[in-house]
C-alpha positions in Angstrom: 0.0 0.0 0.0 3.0 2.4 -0.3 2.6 2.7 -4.2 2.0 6.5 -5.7 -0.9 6.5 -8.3 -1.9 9.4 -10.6 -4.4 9.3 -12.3 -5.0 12.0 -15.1 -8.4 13.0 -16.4 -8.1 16.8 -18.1 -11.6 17.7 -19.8 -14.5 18.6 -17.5 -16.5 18.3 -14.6 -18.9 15.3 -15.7 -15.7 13.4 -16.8 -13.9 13.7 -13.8 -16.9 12.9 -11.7 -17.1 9.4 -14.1 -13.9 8.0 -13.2 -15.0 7.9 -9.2 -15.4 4.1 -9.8 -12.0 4.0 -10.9 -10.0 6.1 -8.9 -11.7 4.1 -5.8 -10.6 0.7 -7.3 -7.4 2.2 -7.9 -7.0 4.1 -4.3 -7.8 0.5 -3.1 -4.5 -1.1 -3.7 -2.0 2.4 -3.5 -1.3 4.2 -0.7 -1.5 7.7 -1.9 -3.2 9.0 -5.6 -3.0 12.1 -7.1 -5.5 13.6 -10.1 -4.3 15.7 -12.6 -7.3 17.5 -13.8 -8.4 20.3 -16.3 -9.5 23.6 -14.7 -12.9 22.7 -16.0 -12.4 19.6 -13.8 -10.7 20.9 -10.6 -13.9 21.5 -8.2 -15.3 17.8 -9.3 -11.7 16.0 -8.2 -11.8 17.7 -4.9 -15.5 15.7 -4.4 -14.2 12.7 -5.8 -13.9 9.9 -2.3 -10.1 8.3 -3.1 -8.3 11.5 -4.2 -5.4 12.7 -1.9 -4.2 15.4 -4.2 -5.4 17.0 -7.3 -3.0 18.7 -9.4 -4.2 20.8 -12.3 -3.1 22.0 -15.7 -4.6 22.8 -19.0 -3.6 20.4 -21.4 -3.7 21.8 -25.2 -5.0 18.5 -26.8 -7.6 18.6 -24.4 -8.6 21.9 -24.1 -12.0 23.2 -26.1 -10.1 26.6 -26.4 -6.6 25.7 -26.1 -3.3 27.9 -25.8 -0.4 28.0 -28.0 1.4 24.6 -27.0 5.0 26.2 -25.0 8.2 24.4 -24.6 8.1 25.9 -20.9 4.8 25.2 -19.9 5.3 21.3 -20.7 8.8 21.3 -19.0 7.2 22.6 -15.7 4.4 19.9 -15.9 7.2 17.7 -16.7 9.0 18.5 -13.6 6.0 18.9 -11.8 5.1 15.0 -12.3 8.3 14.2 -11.4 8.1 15.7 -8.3 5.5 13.3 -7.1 7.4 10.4 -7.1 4.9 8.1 -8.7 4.8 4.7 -9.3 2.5 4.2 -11.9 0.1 6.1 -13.9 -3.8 5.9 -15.7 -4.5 8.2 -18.3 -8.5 7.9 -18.7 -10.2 9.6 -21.9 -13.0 9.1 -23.7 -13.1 7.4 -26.9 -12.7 9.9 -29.0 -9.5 11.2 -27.1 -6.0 9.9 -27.5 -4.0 9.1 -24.3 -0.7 9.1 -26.0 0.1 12.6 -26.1 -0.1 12.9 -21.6 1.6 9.5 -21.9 4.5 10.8 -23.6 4.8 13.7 -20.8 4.3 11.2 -18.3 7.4 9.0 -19.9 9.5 12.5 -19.8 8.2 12.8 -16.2 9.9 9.0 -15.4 6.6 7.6 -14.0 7.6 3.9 -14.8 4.5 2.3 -15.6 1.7 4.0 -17.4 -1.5 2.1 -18.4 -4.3 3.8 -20.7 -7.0 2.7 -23.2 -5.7 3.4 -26.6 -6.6 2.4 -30.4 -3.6 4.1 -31.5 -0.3 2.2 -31.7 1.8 3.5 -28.7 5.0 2.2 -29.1 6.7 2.6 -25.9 4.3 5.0 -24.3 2.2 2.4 -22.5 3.3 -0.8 -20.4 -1.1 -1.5 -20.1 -2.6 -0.8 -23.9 -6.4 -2.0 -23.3 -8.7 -1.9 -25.6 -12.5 -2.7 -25.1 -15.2 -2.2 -27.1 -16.3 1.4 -27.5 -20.0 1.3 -26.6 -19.9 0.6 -23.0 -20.9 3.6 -20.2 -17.6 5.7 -18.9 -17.6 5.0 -15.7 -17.2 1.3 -16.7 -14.7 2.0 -19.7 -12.6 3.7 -17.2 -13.1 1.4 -14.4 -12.3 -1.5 -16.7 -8.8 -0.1 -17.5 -8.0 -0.3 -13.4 -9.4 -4.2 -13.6 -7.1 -4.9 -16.3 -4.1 -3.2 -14.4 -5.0 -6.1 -11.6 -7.1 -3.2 -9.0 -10.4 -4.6 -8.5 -12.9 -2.4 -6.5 -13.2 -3.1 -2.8 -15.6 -5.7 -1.4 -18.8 -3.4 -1.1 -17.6 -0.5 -3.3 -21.1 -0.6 -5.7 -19.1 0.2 -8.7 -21.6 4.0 -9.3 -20.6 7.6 -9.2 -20.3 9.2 -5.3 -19.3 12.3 -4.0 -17.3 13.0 -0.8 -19.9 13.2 2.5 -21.3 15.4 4.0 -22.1 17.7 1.6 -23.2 21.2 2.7 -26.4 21.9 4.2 -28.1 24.0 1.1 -31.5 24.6 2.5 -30.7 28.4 3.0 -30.9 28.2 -0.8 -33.5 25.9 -1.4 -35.9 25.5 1.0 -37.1 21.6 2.5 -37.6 19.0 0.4 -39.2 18.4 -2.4 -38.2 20.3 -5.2 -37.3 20.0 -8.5 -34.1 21.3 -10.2 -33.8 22.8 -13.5 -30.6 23.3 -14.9 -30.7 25.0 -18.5 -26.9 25.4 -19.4 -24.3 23.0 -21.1 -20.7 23.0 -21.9 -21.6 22.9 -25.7 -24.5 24.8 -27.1 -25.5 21.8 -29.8 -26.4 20.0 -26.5 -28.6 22.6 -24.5 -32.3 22.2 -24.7 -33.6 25.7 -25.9 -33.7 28.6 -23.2 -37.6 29.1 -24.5 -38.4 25.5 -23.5 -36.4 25.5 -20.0 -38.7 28.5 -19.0 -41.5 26.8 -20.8 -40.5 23.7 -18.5 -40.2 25.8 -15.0 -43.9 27.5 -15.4 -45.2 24.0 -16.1 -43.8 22.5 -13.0 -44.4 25.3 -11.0 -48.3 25.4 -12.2 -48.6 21.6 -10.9 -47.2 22.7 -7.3 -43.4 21.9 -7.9 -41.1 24.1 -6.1 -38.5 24.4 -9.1 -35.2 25.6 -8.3 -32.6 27.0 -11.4 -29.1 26.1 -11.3 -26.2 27.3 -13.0 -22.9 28.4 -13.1 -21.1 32.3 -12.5 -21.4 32.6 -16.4 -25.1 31.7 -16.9 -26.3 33.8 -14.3 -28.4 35.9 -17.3 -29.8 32.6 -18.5 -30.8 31.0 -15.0 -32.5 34.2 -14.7 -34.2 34.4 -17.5 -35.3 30.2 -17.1 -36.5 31.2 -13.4 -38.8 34.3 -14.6 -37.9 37.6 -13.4 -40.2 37.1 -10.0 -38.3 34.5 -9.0 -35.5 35.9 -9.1 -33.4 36.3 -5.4 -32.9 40.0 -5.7 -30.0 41.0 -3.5 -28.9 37.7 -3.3 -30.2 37.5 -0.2 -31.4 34.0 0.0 -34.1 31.9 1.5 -32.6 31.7 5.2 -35.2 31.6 7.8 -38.5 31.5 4.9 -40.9 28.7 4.9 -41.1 27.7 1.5 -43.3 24.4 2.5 -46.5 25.6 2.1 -48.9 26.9 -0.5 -49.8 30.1 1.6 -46.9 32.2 -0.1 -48.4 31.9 -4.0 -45.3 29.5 -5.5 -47.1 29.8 -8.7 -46.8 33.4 -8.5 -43.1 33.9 -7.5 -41.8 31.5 -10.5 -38.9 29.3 -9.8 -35.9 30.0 -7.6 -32.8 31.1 -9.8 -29.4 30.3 -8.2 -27.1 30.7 -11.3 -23.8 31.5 -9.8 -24.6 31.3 -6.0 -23.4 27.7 -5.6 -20.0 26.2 -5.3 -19.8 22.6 -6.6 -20.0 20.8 -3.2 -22.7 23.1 -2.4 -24.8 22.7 -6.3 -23.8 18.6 -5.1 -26.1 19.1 -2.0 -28.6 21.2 -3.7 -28.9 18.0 -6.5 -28.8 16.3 -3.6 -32.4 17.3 -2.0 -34.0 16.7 -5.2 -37.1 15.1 -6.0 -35.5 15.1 -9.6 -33.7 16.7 -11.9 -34.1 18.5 -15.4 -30.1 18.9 -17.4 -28.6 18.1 -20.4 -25.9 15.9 -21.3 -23.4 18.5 -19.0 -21.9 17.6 -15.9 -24.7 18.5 -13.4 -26.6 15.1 -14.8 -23.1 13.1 -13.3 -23.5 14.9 -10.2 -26.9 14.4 -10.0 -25.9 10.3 -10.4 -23.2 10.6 -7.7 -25.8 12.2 -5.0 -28.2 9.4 -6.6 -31.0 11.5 -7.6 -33.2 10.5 -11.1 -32.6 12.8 -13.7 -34.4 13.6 -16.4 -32.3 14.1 -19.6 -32.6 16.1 -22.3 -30.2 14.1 -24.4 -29.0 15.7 -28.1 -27.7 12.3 -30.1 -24.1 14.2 -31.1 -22.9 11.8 -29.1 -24.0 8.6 -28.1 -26.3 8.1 -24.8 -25.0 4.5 -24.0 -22.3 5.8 -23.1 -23.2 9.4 -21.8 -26.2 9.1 -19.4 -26.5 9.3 -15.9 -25.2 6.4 -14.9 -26.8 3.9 -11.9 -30.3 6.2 -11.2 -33.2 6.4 -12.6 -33.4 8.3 -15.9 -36.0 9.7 -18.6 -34.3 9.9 -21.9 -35.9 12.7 -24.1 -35.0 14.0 -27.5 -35.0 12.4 -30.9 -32.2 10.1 -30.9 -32.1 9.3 -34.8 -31.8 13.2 -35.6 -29.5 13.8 -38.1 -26.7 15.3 -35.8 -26.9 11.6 -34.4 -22.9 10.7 -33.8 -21.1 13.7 -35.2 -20.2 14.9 -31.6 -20.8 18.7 -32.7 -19.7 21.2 -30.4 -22.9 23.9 -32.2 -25.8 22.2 -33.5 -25.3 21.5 -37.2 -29.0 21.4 -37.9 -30.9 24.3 -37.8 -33.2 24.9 -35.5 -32.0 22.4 -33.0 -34.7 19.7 -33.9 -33.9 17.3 -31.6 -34.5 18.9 -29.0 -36.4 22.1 -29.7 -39.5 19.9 -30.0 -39.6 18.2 -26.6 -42.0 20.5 -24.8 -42.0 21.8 -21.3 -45.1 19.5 -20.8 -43.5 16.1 -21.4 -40.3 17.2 -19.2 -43.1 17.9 -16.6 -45.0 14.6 -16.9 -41.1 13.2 -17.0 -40.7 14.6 -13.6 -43.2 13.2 -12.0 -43.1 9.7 -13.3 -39.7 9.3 -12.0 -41.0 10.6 -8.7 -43.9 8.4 -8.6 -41.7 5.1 -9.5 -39.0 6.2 -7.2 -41.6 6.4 -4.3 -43.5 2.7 -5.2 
C-alpha cells in the first residue's frame, strides 16, 4: 500500500466525476493517488472519495479553447510529475481522445509504468494498452482499465458515481424538500435544450405545485435568470434563510422558480442536487453529479454523441429528444441542424409529466 498513483483526467467536470469508480478501485490497492485534472475539472476532483491530491493543468489537446502549445509550460508539468514520485500512472479519456500525447509527458516525467485505453499504436508509451469495445458507459470503460491493471474495487464498493460526504447543508438556498431542479446550461450549445423550453419547463412544473429551483454556473447567471422568470428571481442575493417555502400560503405559482445561477460552489450545487425530488439537465456535468448524489434525472439528451455511453449512470433516468436526428454521432460542439430539432420539440409539458413519473416510480 506504499505505491503512488496518478491518475489524469483533463476535460471537464462530468468526466472527472465518471472515473469515481476507478479512482476508488485504484486508491484501493496504492497508498497515496494524485488527479491531474483540467480547470474545468478541478472542483469535481476535490469531491471525488479516493483523491489525496489534485493537481491541475490545461492540457492543449484537451482543451475546447486551447493555448499556443509552449516548450516551458510542458517542462514545468514535466518537472511537476516528477516531483511526485509516482509509481504508476492511468490516463483515462473518452473514446474519441488519444491518451498518448499525456503518456509521452508522463514518460518525460519518469513515471515507470503508465496504463491507458488506446486504439492508436503507442509504441513505448504504454506498459497496459487495453482496448474494449467502444459502446460501454464511462464509468465502466474507465473502471475497466484499473481491472485490467490487476485493482479490482473493494468488497462493497457498488461500482456507481459518489461524492465526498457530507455535503453542505443548502436549504438556506433551497428551501425543504421536495423540489425540482432545473438546470438550463451546457458546456456545448449543440447539447442545451432551448432557453424558451427550460422556462416553458419551470412554469409548467411550478403550475402543478413543484417548487423548481434553477441552477447554474457564474457565467449563466443571465440565462438562469431568464429560465426562473424575473419574479423568481433572489434579488439581493439575499437567500431563502429563515423562509418557509413548505407551504402553498406564499403563491409559488406566483413567484416562478428560484434562480441560483452562480450562487453555488460545486459541493454546495452537489447538495442542492442532492435534496432533489428530480432533476431537469442536459448531457453537461450536473446530470453526473446528479448520479453521484443518486438522484433521477431527467435528460434532455442531443444524439451528437451517443447516450449508452453518456447518461447518468446507476439512477433512474428519462431519456428525451429524438435520438435518430440527423446530428446523431457527429459529436458537434454547435448544433449543425438548424433549429435544433432534436430537442427544440420536446415541450416543457412532457419534461413535466417526465418529472413526476420518476417521482412516482421512485416512491412505489
Amino acid at each position: 500500500m506504499t505505491r503512488r498513483a496518478l491518475i489524469v483526467r483533463l476535460d471537464n467536470a462530468g468526466d472527472v466525476l465518471l472515473t469515481g469508480p476507478a479512482v476508488r478501485a485504484i486508491a484501493a490497492h496504492c497508498g497515496y493517488v494524485a488527479l491531474l485534472a483540467g480547470p474545468h475539472g478541478e472542483a469535481a476532483a476535490r469531491l471525488l472519495p479516493g483523491v489525496d491530491e489534485t493537481l491541475v493543468w490545461r492540457a492543449p489537446w484537451v482543451d475546447l479553447e486551447p493555448a499556443p502549445v509552449r516548450r516551458d509550460d510542458i517542462s514545468a508539468l514535466v518537472e511537476r510529475l516528477a516531483g511526485g514520485r509516482f509509481d504508476l500512472a492511468f490516463v483515462l479519456t473518452s473514446f474519441h481522445q488519444s491518451p498518448l500525447p499525456t503518456a509521452l509527458v508522463l514518460r518525460l516525467a519518469g513515471v515507470p509504468w503508465i496504463g491507458a485505453i488506446s486504439t492508436d499504436y503507442p509504441g513505448a508509451l504504454l506498459d497496459l494498452r487495453h482496448r474494449l469495445d467502444d459502446d460501454v458507459p464511462e464509468a465502466e470503460r474507465g473502471l475497466s482499465l484499473a481491472v485490467a491493471a490487476g485493482f479490482a474495487p473493494e468488497p462493497g464498493d457498488d461500482g456507481l458515481l459518489a461524492v465526498r460526504r457530507p455535503l453542505p447543508d443548502t436549504r438556506r438556498l433551497t428551501g425543504d424538500a421536495p423540489y425540482v431542479v432545473v438546470h438550463p446550461g451546457t458546456s456545448a450549445p449543440a447539447r442545451q435544450w432551448p432557453e424558451r423550453r427550460c422556462a416553458e419547463a419551470v412554469r409548467e412544473l411550478v403550475a402543478r405545485g413543484w417548487r423548481t429551483v434553477v441552477t447554474g454556473g457564474p457565467s449563466e447567471r443571465e440565462l438562469t435568470a431568464r429560465v426562473a422568470g424575473h419574479a423568481g428571481t433572489l434579488l439581493g442575493g439575499a437567500g431563502l434563510a429563515g423562509t418557509d417555502l413548505g407551504g402553498t400560503d406564499l403563491g409559488w405559482t406566483d413567484l416562478g422558480g428560484v434562480d441560483l445561477g452562480g450562487r453555488t460552489s460545486m459541493a454546495e450545487l452537489a447538495g442542492v442536487l442532492a435534496g432533489a425530488a428530480a432533476v431537469v439537465v442536459g448531457n453537461t456535468g450536473p446530470a453526473h453529479l446528479a448520479a453521484a448524489v443518486r438522484t433521477p434525472v431527467v435528460l434532455l439528451f442531443a444524439p451528437v454523441v451517443p447516450a449508452a455511453r453518456w447518461a447518468p449512470y446507476g439512477v433512474p433516468y428519462v431519456l428525451l429528444g429524438d435520438q435518430s436526428a440527423a446530428c446523431r454521432g457527429t459529436r458537434a460542439y454547435t448544433c449543425p441542424v438548424e433549429g435544433h430539432p432534436c430537442l427544440s420539440s420536446v415541450t416543457g409539458t412532457e419534461v413535466a409529466d417526465a418529472v413526476e413519473k420518476l417521482v412516482v416510480e421512485a416512491a412505489s
